[in-house]
N, C-alpha and C positions, 0 to 999 in steps of 0.2 A: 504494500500500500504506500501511495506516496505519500510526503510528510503534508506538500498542499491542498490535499483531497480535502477540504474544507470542508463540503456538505454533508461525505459521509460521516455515519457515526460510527465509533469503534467495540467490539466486543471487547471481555475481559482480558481474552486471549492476546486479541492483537493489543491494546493497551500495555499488556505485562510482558509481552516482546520487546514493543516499543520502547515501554521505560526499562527492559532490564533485567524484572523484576518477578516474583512468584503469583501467579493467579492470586492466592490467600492474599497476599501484600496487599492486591487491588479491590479485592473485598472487601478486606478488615476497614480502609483507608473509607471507603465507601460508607460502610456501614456505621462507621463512627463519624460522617459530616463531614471527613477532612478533602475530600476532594469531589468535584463536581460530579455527580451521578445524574445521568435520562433514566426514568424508568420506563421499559417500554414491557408494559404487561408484566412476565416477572419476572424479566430481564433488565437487566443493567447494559447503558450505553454510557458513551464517553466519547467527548468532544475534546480530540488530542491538545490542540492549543490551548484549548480552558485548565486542562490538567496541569499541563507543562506551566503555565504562567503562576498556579496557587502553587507547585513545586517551587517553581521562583522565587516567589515572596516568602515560600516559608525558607529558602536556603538549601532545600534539598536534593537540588538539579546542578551538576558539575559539569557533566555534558551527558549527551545520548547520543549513543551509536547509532550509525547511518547503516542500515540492512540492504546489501548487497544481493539482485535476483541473477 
C-alpha cells in the first residue's frame, strides 16, 4: 500500500506493518483512546497519517520503514 493512498482506510494488519509493530500493540493502543480508531461494524480502521501525527506529538515515531514490493 502506498504511504499516499489517502482515502483508503487501513486494517490492523496493514497498520502494525506499517508502524512496525505487533497486531496487540494496535489494539491495546486503540482500545485504551491513544490513537485514532474508525469503527467500521466490529472492525477497527485507521487513517495512517492521523496515526503517524498522534505518534508525533506523543514522541513515539523515530522513523518508519519504507516497505519494498
Amino acid at each position: 500500500m502506498e504511504f499516499n493512498d489517502q482515502k483508503r482506510l487501513a486494517d490492523v494488519k496493514e497498520l502494525a506493518d506499517f508502524l512496525g509493530v505487533d497486531k496487540s500493540w494496535v489494539y491495546e493502543q486503540s482500545r485504551r483512546g491513544l490513537i485514532p480508531v474508525i469503527k467500521a461494524g466490529k472492525y477497527n480502521r485507521y487513517k495512517k497519517q492521523e496515526v503517524l501525527e498522534v505518534l508525533k506529538e506523543r514522541g513515539e515515531i523515530v522513523c518508519i520503514r519504507q516497505q519494498t514490493n
